[in-house]
C-alpha positions as CSV (number, residue, x, y, z in Angstrom):
1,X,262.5,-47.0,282.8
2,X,259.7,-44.5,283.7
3,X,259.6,-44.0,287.3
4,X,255.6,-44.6,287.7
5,X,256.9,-47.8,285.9
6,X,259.2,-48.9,288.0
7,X,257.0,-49.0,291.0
8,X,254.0,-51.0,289.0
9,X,257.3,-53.2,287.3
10,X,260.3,-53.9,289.4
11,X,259.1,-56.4,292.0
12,X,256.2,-54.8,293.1
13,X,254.5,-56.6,295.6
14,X,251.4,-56.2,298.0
15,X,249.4,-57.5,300.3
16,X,245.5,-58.1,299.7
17,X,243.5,-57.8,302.6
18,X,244.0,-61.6,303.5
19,X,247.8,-61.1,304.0
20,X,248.9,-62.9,301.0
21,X,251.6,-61.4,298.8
22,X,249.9,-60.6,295.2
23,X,253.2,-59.7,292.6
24,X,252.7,-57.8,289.2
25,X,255.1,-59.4,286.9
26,X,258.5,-58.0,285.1
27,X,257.5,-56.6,281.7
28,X,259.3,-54.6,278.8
29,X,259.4,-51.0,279.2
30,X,260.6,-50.4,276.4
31,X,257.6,-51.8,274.7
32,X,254.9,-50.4,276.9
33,X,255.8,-47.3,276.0
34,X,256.4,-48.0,272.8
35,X,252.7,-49.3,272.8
36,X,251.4,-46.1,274.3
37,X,253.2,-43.4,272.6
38,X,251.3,-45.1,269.5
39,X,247.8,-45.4,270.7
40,X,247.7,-42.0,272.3
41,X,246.4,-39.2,270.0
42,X,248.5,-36.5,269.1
43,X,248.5,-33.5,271.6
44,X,247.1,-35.7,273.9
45,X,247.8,-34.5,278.0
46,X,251.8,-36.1,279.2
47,X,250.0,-36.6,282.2
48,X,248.2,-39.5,280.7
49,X,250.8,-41.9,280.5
50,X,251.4,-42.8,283.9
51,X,248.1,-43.3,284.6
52,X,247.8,-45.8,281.6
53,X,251.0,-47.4,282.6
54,X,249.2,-47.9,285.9
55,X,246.4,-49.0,284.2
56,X,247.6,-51.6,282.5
57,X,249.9,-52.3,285.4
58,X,246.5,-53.3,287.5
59,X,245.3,-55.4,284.3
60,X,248.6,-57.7,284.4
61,X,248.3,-58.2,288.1
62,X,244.8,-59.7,287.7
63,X,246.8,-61.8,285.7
64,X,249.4,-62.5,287.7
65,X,246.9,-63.3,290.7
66,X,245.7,-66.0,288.9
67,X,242.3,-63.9,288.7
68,X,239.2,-67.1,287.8
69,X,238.3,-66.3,283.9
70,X,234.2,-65.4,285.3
71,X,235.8,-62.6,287.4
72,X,237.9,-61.0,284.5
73,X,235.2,-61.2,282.2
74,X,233.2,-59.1,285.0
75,X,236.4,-56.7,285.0
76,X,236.8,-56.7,281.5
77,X,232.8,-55.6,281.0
78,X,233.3,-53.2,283.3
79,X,235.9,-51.4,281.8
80,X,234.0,-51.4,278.3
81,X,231.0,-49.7,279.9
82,X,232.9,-47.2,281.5
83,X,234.6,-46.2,278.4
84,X,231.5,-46.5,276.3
85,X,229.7,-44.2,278.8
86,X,232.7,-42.0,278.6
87,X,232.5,-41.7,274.8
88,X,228.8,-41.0,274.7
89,X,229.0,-37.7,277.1
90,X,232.2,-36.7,276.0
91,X,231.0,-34.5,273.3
92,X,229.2,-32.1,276.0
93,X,231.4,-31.6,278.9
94,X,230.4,-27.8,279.6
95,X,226.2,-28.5,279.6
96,X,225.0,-29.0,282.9
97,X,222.7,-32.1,283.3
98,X,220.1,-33.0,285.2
99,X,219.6,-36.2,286.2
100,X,215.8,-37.5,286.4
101,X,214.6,-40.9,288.3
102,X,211.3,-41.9,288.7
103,X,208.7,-44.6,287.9
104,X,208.8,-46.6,284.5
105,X,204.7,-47.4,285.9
106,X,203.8,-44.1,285.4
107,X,201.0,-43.7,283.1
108,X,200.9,-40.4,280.2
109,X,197.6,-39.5,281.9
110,X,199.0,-39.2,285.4
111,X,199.3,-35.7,287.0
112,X,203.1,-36.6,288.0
113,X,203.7,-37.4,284.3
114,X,202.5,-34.2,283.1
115,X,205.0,-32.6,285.8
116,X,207.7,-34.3,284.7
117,X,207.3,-33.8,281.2
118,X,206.8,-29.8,282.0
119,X,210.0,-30.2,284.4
120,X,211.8,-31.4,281.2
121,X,210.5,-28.5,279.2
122,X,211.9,-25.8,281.7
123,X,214.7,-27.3,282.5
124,X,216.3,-27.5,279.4
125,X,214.7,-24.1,278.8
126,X,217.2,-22.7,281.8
127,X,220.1,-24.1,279.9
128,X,220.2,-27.2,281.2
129,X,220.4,-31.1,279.7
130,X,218.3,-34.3,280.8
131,X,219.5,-37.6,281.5
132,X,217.4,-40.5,282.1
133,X,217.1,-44.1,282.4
134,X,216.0,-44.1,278.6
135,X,212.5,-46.2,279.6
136,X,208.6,-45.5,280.0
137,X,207.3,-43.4,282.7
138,X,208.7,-40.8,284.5
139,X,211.6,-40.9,282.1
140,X,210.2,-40.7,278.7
141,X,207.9,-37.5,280.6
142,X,211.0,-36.1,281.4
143,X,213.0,-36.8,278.0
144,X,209.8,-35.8,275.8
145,X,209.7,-32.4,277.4
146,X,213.3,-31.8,277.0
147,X,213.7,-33.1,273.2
148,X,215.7,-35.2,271.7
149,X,218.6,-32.7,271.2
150,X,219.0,-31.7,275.1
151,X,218.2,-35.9,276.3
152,X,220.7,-38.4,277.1
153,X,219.6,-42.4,277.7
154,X,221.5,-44.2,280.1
155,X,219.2,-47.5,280.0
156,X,220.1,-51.0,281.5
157,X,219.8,-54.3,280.3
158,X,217.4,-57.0,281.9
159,X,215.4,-60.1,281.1
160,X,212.8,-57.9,280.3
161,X,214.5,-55.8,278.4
162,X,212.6,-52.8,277.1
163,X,213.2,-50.7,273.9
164,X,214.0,-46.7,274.6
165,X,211.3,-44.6,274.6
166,X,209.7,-43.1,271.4
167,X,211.8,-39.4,272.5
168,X,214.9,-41.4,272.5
169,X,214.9,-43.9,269.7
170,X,217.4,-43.2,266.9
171,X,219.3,-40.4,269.3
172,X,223.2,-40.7,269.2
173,X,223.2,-39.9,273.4
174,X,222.2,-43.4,274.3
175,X,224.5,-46.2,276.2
176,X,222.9,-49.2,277.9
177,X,224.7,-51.0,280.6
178,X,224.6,-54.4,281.6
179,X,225.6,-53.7,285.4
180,X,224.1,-51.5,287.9
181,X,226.9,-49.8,289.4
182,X,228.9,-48.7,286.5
183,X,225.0,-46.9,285.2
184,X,224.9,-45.2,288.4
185,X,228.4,-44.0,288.5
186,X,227.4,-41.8,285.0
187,X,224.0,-41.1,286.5
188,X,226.1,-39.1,289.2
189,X,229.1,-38.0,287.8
190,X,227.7,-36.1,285.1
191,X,224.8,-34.9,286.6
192,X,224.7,-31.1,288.4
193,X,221.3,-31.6,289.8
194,X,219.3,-34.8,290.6
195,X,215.8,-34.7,290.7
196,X,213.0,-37.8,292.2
197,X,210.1,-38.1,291.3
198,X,207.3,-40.9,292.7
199,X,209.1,-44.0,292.1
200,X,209.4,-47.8,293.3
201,X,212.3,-49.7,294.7
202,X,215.0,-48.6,292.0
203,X,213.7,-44.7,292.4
204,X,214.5,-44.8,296.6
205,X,217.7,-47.1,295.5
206,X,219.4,-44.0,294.2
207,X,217.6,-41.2,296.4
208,X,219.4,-43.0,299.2
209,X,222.7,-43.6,297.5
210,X,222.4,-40.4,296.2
211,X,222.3,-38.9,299.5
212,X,224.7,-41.4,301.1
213,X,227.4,-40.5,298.0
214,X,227.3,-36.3,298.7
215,X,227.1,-36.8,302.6
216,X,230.2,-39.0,302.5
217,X,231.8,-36.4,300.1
218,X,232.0,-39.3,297.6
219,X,230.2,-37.3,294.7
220,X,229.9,-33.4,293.9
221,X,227.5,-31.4,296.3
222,X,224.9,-30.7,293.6
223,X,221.0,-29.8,294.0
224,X,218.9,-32.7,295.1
225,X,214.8,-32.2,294.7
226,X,211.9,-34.1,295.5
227,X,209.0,-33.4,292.9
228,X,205.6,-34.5,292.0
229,X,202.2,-32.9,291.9
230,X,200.9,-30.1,293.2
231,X,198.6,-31.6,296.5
232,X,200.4,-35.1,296.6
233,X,201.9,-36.1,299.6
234,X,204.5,-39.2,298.1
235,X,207.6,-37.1,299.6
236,X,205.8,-35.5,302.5
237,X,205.5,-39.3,303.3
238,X,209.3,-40.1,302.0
239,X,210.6,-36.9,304.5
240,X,208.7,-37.9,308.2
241,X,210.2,-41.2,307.6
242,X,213.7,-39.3,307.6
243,X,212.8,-37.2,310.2
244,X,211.2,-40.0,312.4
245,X,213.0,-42.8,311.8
246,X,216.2,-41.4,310.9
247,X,216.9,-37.9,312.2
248,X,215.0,-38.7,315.6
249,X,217.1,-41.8,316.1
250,X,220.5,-40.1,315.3
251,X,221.2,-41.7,312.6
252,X,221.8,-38.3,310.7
253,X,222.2,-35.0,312.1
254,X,220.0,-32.0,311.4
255,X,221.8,-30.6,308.7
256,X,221.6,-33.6,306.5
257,X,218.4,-32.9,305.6
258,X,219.7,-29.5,303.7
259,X,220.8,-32.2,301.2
260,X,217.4,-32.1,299.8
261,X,214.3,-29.9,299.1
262,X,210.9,-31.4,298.4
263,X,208.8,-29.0,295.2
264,X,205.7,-29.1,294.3
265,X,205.8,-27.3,291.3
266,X,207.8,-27.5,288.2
267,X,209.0,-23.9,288.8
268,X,210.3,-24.5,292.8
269,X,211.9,-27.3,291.5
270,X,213.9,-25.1,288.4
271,X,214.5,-22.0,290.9
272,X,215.9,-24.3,293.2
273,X,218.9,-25.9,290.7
274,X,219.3,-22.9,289.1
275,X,219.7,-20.5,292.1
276,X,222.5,-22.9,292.9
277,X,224.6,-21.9,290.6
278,X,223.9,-18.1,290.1
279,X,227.3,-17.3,292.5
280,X,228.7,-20.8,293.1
281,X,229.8,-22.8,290.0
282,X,231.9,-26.0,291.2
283,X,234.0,-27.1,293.6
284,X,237.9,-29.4,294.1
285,X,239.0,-30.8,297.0
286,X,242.8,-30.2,297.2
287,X,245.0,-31.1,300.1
288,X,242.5,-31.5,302.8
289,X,240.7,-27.9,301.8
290,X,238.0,-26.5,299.4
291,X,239.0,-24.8,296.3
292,X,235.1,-22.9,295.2
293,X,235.2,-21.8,292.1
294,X,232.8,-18.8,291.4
295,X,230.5,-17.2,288.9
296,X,231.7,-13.9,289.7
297,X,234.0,-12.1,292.3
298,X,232.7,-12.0,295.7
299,X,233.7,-8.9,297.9
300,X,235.1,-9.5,301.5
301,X,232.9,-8.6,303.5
302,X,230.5,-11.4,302.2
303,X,233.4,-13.7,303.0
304,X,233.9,-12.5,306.3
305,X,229.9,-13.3,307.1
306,X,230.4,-16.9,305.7
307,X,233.2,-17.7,308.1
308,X,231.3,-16.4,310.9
309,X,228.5,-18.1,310.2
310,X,229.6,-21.5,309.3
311,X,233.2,-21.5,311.9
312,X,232.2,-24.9,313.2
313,X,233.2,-26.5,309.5
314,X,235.8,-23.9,308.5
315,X,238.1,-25.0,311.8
316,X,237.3,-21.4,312.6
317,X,239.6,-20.2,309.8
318,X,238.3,-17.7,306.8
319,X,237.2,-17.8,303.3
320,X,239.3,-15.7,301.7
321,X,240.1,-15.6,297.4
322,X,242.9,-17.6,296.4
323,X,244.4,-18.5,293.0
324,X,244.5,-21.7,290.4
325,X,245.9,-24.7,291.5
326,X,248.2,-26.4,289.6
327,X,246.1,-29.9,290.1
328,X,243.1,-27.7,288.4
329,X,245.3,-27.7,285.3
330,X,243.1,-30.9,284.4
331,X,239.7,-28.4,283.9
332,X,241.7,-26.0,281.8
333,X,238.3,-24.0,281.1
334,X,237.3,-23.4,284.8
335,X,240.9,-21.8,285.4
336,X,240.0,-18.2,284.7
337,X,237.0,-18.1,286.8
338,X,237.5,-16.5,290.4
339,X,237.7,-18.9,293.6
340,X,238.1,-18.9,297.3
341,X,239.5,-21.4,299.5
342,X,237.9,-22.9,302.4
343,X,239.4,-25.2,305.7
344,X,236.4,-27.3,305.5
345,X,236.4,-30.2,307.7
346,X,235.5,-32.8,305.6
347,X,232.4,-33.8,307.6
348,X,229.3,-31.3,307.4
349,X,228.4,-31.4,304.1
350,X,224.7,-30.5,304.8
351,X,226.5,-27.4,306.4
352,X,228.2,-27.0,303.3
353,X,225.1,-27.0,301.3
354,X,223.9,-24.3,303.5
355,X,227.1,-22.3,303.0
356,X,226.5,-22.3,299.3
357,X,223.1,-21.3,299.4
358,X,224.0,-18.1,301.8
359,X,226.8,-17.4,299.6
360,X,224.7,-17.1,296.5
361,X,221.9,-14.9,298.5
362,X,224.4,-12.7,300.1
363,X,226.4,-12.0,297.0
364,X,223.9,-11.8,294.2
């Protein structure tokens, strides 16, 4: 038997957080494996078959827990979406994405609609893609100034469930969700920017999470931007509420707030994303430290500036250029680039932000 196997299969048991003892059953080996030598396509990555044996390791202990049928149907859904939204952006996993909220209210002859749809324009112009919520408003601005061939839909079904917009309908890029979380968890991980626009409840729902899920380290540091019309004053509004109710109060620190920038143009808001990755291209976090993968080499004596600078989240310890990883072996086309390796202390990600944007100043 596999060894992954044997500890989801050979009396494995666990306790759940109310102390009682939850045990995955005994199953054939012989024909799991079987089962997923099969299904799994041919050249597929060896590494894969743990995980699925895991997988479905998790699937029979739901069983085995005596899991109520309304609570595996929830689990069950779940896992459809994920894979569904995993099919639909696995044909373009080298284009970076934007990812656009705003108002569905928003009418074609507002002045923030006319920015978003020019926002959509440029940004796909840079190179970029455009994800939406696939509805009216703000996101149809957004997905008409893209096009159809640079737009993804990532729509959700309610009672008053609305068709996609006319610069969606009939695109292949489209996946509706029935839950909430599982949309957001696309909206995020495939997006390398994020941009807000004036918005209701749902736009501040996932400004805040947003925030929360890079401050936390829980998603990618990526460009977050505030835009509307030249004049308006929605997120001048939105930012002295963070400053005086949340910064003021200490219920985040100074550097938070280098999370986001507030445009008011179209072409702030473009410069901003794409300035972020003229040096810096992605990041991994491996064994408590920073693997930053880079656009180009970057000489010593930047590095040396950047851990002066920014000690107090390095543990005083310096940048310096380091090889691949063997756990990057799973981003096989990010291997060659050149990267350096930081002792970041998993806390000041606003600091962090600020590294990255003093890196790609100092060595462009």
């Amino acid at each position: 038997m596999h060894a992954s196997l044997c500890l989801y299969f050979c009396d494995r048991s666990v306790e759940n957080p109310s102390g009682e003892k939850m045990t995955t059953p005994t199953i054939d080996s012989d024909r799991l494996s079987a089962l997923i030598e099969d299904t799994l396509p041919e050249g597929a990555d060896p590494r894969a078959r743990p995980i699925l044996e895991a997988l479905i390791g998790e699937c029979l202990g739901l069983a085995a827990d005596g899991t109520a049928v309304a609570d595996l149907k929830l689990v069950g859904a779940s896992l459809a979406e994920i894979r569904r939204g995993l099919a639909c952006f696995r044909p373009y996993p080298q284009a970076r994405k934007v990812t656009c909220f705003g108002s569905a209210r928003t009418s074609p002859d507002s002045p923030v609609y006319r920015v978003a749809s020019d926002f959509g324009r440029a940004i796909a112009g840079a190179g970029f893609m455009v994800i939406t919520g696939g509805g009216p408003g703000i996101m149809q601005a957004c997905n008409e100034g893209a096009g159809r061939r640079r737009s993804f839909g990532v729509g959700i079904a309610l009672p008053f469930e609305q068709d996609w917009n006319a610069a969606l309908r009939g695109s292949h890029k489209l996946v509706r969700f029935k839950y909430f979380f599982t949309r957001k968890l696309f909206f995020l991980k495939e997006a390398s920017a994020v941009v807000f626009f004036p918005g209701g409840f749902g736009t501040h729902d996932e400004a805040f999470e947003s925030l929360t899920l890079i401050q936390t380290g829980k998603s990618q540091l990526v460009p977050v931007v505030c835009l509307e019309e030249r004049g308006g004053g929605y997120w001048k509004a939105w930012d002295a509420f963070v400053r005086e109710q949340l910064l003021a109060s200490g219920r985040i620190g100074e550097h938070d707030r280098a999370l986001y920038r507030i445009a008011h143009t179209v072409e702030e808001a473009v410069a901003e994303i794409v300035a972020f990755y003229k040096v810096f291209h992605s990041m991994r976090f491996l064994r408590k430290r920073v693997v930053m993968r880079l656009n180009a080499v970057v000489e010593n004596a930047v590095l040396d500036t950047l851990s002066d600078e920014f000690a107090d989240i390095l543990h005083g310890k310096p940048i310096r250029p380091c090889s691949a990883y063997k756990e990057e072996a799973d981003e096989p086309d990010l291997l060659a680039l050149p990267r350096v390796l930081l002792h970041f202390d998993g806390y000041g990600y606003g600091r962090l932000r600020q590294l990255i944007d003093r890196l790609n100043r100092l060595a462009a």
